[in-house]
N, CA, C and O of each residue as an XYZ file, in Angstrom:
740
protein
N      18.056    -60.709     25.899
C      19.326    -60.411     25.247
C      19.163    -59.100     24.481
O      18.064    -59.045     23.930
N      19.840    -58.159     24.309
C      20.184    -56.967     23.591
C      21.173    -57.027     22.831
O      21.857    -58.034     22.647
N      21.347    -55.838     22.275
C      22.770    -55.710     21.018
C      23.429    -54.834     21.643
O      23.111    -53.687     21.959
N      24.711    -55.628     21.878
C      25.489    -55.294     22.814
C      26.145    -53.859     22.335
O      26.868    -53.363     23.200
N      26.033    -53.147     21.186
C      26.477    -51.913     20.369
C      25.537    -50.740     20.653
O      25.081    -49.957     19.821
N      25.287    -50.757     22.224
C      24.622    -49.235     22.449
C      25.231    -48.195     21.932
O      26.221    -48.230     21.200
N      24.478    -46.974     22.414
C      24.900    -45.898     22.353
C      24.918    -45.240     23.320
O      23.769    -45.040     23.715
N      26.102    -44.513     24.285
C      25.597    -43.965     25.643
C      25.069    -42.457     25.144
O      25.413    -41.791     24.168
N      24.036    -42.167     26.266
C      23.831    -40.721     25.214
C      23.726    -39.874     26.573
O      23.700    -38.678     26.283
N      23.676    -40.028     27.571
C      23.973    -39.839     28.807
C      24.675    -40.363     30.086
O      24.381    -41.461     30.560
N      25.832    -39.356     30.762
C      26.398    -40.319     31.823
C      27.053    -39.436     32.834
O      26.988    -38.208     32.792
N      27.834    -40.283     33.956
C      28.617    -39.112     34.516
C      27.984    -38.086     35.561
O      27.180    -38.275     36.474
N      28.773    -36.669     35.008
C      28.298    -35.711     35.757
C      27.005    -35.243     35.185
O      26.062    -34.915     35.907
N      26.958    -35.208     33.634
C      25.897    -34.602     32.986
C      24.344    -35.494     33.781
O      23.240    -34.985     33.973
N      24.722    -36.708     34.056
C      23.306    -37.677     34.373
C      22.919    -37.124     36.079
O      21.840    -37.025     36.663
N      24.000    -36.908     36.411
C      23.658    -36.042     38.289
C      23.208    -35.025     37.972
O      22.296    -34.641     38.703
N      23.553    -34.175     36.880
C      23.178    -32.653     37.009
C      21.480    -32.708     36.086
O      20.586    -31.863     36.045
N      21.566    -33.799     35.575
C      19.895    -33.766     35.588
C      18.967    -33.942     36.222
O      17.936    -33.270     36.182
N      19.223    -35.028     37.021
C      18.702    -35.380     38.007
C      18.585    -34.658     39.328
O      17.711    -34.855     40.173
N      19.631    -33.751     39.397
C      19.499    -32.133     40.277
C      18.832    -30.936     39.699
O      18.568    -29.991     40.442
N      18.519    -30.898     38.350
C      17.814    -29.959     38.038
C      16.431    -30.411     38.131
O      15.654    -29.588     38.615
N      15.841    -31.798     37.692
C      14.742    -32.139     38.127
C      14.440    -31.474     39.561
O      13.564    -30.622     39.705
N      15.037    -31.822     40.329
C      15.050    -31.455     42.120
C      14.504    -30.085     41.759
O      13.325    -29.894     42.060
N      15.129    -29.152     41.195
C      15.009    -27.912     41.223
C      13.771    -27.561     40.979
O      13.026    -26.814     41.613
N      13.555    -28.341     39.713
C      11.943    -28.098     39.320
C      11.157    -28.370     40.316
O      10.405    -27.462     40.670
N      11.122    -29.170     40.763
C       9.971    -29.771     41.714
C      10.210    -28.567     42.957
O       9.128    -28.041     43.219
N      11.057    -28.149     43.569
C      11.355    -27.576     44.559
C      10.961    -25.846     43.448
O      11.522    -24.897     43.997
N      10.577    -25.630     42.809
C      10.050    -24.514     42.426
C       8.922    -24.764     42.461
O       8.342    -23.800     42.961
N       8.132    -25.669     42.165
C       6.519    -25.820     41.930
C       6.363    -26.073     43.391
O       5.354    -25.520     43.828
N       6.984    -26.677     44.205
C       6.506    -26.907     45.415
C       7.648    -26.532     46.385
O       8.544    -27.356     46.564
N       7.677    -25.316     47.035
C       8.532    -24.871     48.012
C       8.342    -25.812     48.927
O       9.258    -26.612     49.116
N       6.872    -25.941     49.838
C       6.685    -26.501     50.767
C       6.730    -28.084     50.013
O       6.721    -28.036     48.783
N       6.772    -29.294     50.553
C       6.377    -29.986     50.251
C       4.828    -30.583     51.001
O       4.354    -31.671     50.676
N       4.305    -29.854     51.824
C       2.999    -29.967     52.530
C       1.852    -30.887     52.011
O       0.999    -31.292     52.801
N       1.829    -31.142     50.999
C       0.593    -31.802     49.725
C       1.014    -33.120     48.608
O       0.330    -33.779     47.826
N       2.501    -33.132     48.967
C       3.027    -34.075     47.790
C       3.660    -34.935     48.483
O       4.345    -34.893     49.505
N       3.198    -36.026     47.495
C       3.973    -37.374     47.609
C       5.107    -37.900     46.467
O       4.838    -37.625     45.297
N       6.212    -38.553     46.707
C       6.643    -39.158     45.040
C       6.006    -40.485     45.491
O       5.773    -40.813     46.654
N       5.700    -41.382     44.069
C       5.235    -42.795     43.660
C       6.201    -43.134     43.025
O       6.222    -42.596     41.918
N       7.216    -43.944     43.268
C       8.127    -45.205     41.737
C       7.551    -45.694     41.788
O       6.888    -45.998     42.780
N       7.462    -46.143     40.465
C       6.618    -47.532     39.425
C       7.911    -48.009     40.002
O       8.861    -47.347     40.419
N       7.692    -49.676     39.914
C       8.296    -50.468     40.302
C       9.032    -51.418     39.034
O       8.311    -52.196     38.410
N      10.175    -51.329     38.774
C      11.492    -51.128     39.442
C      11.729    -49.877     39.046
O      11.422    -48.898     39.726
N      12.202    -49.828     38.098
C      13.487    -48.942     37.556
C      12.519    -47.195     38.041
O      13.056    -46.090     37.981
N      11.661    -47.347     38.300
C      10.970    -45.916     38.840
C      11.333    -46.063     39.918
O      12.166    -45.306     40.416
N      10.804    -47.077     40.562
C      11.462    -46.966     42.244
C      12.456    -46.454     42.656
O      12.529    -45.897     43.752
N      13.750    -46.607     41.518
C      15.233    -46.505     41.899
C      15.556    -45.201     41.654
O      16.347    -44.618     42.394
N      14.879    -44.481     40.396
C      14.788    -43.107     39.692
C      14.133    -42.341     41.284
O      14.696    -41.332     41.709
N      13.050    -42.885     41.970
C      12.344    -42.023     42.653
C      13.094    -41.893     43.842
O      13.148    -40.860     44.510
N      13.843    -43.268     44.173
C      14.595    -42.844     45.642
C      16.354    -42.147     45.253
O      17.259    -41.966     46.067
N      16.363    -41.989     44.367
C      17.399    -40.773     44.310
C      17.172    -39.619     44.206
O      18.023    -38.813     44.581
N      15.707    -39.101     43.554
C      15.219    -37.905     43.635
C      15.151    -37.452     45.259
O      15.665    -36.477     45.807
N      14.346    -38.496     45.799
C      14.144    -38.137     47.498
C      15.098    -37.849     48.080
O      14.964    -37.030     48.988
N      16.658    -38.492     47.747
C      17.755    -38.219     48.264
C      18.574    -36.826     47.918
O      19.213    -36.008     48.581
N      18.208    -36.993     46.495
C      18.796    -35.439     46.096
C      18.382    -34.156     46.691
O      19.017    -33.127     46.923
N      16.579    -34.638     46.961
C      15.872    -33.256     47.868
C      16.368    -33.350     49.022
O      16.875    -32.261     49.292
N      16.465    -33.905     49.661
C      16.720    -34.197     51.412
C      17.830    -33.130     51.412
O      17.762    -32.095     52.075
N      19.118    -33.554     50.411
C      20.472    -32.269     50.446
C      20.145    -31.155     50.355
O      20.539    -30.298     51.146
N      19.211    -30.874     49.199
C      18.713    -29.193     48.911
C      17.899    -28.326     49.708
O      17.894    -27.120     49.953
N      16.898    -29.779     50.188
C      15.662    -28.692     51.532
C      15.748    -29.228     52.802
O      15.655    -30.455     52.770
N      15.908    -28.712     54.036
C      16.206    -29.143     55.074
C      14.881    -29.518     55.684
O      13.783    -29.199     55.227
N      15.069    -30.118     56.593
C      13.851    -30.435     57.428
C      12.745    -30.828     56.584
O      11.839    -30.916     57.412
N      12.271    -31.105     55.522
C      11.457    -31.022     54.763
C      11.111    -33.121     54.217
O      11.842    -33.626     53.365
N      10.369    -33.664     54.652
C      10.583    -35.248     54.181
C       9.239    -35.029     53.230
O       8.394    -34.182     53.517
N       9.154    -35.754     52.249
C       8.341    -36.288     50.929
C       8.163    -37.771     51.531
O       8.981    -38.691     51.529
N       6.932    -37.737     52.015
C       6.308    -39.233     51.619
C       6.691    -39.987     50.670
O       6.671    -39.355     49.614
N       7.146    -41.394     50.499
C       7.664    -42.072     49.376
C       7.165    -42.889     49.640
O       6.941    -43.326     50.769
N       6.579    -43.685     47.620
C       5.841    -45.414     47.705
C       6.644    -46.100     46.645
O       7.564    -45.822     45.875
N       6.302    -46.560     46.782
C       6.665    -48.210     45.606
C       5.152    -48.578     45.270
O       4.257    -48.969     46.020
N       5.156    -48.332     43.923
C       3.750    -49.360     42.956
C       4.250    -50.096     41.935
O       5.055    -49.877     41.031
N       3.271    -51.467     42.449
C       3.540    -52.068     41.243
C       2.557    -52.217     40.548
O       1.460    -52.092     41.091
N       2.637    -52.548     39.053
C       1.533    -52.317     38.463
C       1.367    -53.400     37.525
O       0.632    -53.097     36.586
N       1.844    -54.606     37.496
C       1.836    -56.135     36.751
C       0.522    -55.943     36.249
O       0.281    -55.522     35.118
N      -0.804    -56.432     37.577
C      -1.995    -56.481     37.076
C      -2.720    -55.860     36.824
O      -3.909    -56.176     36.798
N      -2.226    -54.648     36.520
C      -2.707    -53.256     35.940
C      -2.830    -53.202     34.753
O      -3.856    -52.958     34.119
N      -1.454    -53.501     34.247
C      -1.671    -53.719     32.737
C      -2.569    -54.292     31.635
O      -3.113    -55.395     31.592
N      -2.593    -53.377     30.836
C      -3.686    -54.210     29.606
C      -3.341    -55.670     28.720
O      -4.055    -56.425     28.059
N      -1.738    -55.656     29.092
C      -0.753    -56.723     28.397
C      -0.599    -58.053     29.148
O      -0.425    -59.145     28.608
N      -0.690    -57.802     30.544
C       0.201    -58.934     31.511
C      -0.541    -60.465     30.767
O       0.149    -61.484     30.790
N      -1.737    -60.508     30.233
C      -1.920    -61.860     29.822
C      -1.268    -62.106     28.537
O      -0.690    -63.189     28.441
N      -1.247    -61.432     27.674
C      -0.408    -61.553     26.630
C       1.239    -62.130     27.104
O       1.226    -62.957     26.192
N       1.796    -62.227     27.372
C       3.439    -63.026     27.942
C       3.360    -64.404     28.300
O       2.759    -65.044     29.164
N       4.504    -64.781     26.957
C       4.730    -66.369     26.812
C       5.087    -66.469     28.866
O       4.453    -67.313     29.499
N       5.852    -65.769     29.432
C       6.595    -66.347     30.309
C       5.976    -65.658     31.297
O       5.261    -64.663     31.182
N       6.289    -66.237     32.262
C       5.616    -66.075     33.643
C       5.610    -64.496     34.207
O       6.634    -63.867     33.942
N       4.774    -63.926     34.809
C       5.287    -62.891     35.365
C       4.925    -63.054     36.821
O       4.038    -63.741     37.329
N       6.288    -61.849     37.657
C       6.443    -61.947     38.822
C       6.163    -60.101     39.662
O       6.759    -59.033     39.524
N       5.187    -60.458     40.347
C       5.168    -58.806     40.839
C       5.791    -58.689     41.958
O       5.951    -59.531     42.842
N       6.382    -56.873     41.851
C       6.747    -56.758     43.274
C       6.184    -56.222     44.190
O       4.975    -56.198     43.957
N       6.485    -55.676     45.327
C       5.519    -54.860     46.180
C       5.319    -53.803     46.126
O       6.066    -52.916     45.713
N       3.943    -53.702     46.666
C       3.294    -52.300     46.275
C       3.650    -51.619     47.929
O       2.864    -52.075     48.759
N       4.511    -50.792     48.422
C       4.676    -49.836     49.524
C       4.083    -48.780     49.799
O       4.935    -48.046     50.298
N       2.972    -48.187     49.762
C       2.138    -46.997     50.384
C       1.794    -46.958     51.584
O       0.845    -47.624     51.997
N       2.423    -46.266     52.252
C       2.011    -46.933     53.934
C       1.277    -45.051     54.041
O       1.425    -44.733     55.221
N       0.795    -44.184     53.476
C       0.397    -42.775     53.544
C      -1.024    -42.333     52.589
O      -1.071    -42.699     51.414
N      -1.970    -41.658     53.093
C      -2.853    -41.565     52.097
C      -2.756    -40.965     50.812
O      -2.237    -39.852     50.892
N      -3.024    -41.250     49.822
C      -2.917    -40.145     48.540
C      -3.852    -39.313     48.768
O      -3.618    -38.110     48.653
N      -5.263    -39.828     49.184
C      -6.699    -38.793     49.237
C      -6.091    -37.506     48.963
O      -4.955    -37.524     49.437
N      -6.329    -36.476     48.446
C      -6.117    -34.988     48.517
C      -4.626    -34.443     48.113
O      -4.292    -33.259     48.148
N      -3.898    -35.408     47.771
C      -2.745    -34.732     47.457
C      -2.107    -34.559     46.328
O      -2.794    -34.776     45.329
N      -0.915    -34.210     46.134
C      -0.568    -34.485     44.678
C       0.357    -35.241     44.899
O       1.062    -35.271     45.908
N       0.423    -35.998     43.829
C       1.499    -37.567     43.774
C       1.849    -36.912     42.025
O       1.242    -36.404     41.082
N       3.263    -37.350     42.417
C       4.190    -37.256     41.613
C       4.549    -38.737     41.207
O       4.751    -39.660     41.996
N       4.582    -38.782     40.129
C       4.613    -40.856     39.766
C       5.881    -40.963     38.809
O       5.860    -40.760     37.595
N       6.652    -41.210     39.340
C       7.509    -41.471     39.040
C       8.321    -43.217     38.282
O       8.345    -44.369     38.715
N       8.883    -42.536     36.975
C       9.565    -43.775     36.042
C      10.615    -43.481     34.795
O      10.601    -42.687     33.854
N      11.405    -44.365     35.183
C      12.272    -44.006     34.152
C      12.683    -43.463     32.669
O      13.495    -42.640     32.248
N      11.511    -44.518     31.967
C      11.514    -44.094     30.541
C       9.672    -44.297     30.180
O       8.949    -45.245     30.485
N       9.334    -43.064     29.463
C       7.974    -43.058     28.948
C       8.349    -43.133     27.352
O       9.068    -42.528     26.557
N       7.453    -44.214     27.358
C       7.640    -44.908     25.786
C       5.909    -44.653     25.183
O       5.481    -43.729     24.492
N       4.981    -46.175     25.902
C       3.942    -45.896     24.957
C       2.982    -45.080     25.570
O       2.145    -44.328     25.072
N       3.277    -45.387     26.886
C       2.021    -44.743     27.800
C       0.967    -46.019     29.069
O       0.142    -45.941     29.980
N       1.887    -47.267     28.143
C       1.025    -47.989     28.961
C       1.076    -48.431     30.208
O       0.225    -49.142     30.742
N       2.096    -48.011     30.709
C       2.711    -48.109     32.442
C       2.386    -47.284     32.839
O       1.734    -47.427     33.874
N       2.586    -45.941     32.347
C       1.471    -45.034     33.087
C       0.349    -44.972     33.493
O      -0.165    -44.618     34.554
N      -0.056    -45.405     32.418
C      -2.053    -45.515     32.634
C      -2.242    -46.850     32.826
O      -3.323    -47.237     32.382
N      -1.515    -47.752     33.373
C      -1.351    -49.134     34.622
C      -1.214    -48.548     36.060
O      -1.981    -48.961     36.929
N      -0.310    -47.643     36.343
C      -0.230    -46.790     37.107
C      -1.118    -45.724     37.869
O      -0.828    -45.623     39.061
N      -1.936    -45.073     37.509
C      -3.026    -44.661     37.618
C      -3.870    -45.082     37.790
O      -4.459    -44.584     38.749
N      -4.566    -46.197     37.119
C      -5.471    -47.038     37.146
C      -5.425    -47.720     38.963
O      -6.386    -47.952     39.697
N      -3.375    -47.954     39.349
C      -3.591    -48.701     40.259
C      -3.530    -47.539     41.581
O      -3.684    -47.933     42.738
N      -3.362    -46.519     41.357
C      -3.199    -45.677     42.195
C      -4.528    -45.636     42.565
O      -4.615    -45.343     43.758
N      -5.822    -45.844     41.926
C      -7.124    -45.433     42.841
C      -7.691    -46.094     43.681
O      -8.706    -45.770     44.298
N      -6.705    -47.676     43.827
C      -6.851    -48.252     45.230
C      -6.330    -47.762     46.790
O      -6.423    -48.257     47.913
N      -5.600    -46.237     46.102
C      -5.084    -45.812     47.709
C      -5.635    -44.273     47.807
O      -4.974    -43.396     48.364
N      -6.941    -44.030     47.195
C      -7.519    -42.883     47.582
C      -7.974    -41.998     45.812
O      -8.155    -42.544     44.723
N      -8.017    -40.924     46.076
C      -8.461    -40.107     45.267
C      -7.370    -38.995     45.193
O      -7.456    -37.926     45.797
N      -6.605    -39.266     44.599
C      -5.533    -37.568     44.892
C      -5.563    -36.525     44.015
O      -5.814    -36.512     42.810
N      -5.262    -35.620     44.800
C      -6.185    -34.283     44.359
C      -5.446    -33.951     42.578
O      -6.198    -33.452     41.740
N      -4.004    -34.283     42.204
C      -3.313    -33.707     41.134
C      -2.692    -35.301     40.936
O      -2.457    -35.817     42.028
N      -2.437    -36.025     39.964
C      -0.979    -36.230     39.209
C      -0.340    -35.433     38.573
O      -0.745    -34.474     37.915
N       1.035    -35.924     38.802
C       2.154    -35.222     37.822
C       2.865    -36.309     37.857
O       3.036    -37.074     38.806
N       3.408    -36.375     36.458
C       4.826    -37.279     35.932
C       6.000    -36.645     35.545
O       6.270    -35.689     34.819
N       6.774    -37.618     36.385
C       8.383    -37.271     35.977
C       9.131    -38.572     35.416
O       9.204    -39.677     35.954
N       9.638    -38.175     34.259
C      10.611    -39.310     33.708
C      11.554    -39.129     33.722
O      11.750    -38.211     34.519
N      12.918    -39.636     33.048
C      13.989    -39.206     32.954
C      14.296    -39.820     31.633
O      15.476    -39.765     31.286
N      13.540    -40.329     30.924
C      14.004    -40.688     29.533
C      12.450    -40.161     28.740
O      11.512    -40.684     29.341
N      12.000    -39.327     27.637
C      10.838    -39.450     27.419
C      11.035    -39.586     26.036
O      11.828    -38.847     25.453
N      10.293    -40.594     25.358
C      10.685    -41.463     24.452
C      10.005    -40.792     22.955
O      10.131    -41.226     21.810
N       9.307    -39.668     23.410
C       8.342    -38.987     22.534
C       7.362    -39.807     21.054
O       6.159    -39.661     20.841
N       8.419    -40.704     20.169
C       7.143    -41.170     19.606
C       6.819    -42.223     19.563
O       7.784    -42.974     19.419
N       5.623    -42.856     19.634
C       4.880    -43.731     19.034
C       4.266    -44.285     20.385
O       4.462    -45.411     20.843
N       3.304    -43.044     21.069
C       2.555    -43.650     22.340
C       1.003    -43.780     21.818
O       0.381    -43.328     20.858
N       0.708    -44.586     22.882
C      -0.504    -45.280     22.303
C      -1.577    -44.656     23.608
O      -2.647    -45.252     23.734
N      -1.399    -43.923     24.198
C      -2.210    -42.723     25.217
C      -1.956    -41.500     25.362
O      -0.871    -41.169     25.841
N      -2.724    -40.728     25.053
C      -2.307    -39.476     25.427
C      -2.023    -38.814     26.630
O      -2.831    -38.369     27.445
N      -0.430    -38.786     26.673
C       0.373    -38.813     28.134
C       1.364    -38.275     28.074
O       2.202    -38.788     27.333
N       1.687    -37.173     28.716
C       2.846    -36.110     28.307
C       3.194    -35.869     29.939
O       2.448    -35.409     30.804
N       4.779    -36.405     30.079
C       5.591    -35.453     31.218
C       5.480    -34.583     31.908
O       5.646    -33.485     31.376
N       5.129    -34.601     33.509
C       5.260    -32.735     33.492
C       6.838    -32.621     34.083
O       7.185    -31.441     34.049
N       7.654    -33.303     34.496
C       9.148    -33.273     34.522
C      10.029    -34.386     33.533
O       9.846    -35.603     33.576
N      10.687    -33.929     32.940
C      11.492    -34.521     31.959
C      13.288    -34.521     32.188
O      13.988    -33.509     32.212
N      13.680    -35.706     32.315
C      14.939    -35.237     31.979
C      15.644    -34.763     30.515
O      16.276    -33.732     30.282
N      15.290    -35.945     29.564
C      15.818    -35.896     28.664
C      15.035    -36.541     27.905
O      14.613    -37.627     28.304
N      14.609    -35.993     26.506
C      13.662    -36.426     25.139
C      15.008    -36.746     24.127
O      15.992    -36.145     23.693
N      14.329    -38.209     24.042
C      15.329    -38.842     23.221
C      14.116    -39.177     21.965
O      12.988    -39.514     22.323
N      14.473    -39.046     20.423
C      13.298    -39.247     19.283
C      13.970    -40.615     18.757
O      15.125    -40.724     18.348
N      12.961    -41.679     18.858
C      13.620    -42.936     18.890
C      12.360    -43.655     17.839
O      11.221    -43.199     17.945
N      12.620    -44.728     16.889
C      12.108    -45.060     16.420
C      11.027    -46.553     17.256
O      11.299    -46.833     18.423
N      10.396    -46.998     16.850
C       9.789    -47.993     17.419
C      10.520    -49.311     18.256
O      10.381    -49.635     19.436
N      11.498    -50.046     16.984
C      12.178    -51.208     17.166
C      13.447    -50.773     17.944
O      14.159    -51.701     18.327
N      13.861    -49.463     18.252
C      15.060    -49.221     18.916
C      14.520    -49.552     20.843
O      13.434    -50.050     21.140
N      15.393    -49.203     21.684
C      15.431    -49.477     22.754
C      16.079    -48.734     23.952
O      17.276    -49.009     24.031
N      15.792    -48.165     24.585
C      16.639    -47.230     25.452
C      16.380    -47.757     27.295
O      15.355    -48.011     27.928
N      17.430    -47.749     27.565
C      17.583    -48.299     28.790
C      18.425    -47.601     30.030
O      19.635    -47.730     29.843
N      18.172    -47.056     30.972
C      19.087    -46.715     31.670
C      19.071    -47.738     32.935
O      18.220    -48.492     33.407
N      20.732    -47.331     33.339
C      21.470    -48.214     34.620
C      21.794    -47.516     35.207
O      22.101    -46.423     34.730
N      21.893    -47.762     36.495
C      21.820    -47.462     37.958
C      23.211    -47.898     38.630
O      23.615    -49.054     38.501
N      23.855    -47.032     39.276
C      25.075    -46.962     39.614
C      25.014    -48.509     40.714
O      25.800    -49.456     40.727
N      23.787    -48.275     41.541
C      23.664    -49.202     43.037
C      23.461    -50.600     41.822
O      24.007    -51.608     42.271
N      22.939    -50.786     40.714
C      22.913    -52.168     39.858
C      23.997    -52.281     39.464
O      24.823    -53.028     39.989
N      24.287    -51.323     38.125
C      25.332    -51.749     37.132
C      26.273    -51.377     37.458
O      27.198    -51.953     36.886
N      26.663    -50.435     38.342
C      28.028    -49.893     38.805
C      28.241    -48.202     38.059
O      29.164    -47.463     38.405
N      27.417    -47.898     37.227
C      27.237    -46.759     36.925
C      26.188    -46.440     36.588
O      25.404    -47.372     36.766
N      25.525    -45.216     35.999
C      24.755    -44.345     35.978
C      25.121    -43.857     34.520
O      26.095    -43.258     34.063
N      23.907    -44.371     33.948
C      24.097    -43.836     32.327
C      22.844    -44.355     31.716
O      22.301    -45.319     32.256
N      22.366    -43.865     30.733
C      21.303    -44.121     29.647
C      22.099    -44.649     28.078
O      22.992    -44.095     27.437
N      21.496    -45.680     27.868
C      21.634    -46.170     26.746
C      20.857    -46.611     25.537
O      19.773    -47.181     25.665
N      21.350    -46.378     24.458
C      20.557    -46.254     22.979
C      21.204    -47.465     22.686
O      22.335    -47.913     22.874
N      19.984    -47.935     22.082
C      20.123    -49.293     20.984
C      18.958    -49.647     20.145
O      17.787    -49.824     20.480
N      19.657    -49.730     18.707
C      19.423    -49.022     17.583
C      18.255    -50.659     17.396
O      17.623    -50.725     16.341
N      18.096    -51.691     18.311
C      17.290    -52.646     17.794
C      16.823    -53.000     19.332
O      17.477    -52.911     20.371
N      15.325    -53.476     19.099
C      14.446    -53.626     19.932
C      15.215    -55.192     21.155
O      15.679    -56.252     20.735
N      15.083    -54.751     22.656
C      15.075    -55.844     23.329
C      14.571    -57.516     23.160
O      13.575    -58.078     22.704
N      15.320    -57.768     23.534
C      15.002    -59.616     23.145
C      14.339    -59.913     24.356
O      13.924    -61.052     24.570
């Protein structure tokens, strides 16, 4: 349960045109895509990562990005800590990482610890030559690893007990990020 008195602080056109300037970035650091993969963390990265793939497909022709799904449940340093059950989803890498750069992709970077669940689980599919992270919410304080973005949509300065969440047009029926001023139930 949440408090139903968000705050939208992103939506609309402004939330496409970030998510197209991300594109841009990436398509500056990497004209070719020859060496790179994207990774979603599983979910809400997954969903962040297959709209990025879609947004590139419009901008560069002929050009496909390898895409995975990770999950990272038993990655975590936490998963035994939870009163309630947990359920993982699938991990999709059907391509080697060995030698490349993977782009790992997730929605909101808060403490750091999905990331470095993430990583940790990425070295069951090789050795790749670079990470890079892209978020679209980066939560800036109170991480507990030292772990910094190299694509950002938007730095939101949020206190601990607050909560930020974004929805997905294909879920909620729109596409927006939301602030709430008290921590998830």
């Amino acid at each position: 349960m949440m408090n139903k008195r968000g705050k939208n602080i992103l939506s609309g056109e402004r939330f496409g045109l970030t998510l197209t300037r991300l594109c841009h970035q990436i398509i500056e650091h990497y004209p070719k895509f020859d060496n790179l993969c994207l990774i979603g963390i599983q979910e809400s990265g997954v969903r962040f990562g297959e709209r990025i793939r879609s947004i590139l497909s419009t901008l560069v022709d002929k050009q496909e990005i390898p895409f995975g799904k990770l999950d990272i449940t038993f990655f975590r340093d936490d998963f035994r800590r939870r009163d309630e059950p947990i359920s993982a989803k699938p991990t999709e890498i059907d391509f080697l990482i060995e030698g490349k750069t993977v782009l790992l992709v997730d929605d909101v970077l808060y403490s750091g610890r999905t990331i470095h669940a993430a990583m940790t689980a990425l070295q069951q599919f090789g050795r790749p030559d670079k990470i890079e992270l892209m978020v679209l919410v980066d939560r800036r304080f109170n991480r507990h690893f030292p772990i910094e973005a190299d694509y950002v949509g938007i730095t939101v300065d949020a206190l601990d007990q607050a909560y930020v969440r974004v929805d997905w047009k294909e879920e909620e029926g729109k596409d927006r990020i939301m602030f709430y001023a008290t921590e998830r139930k």
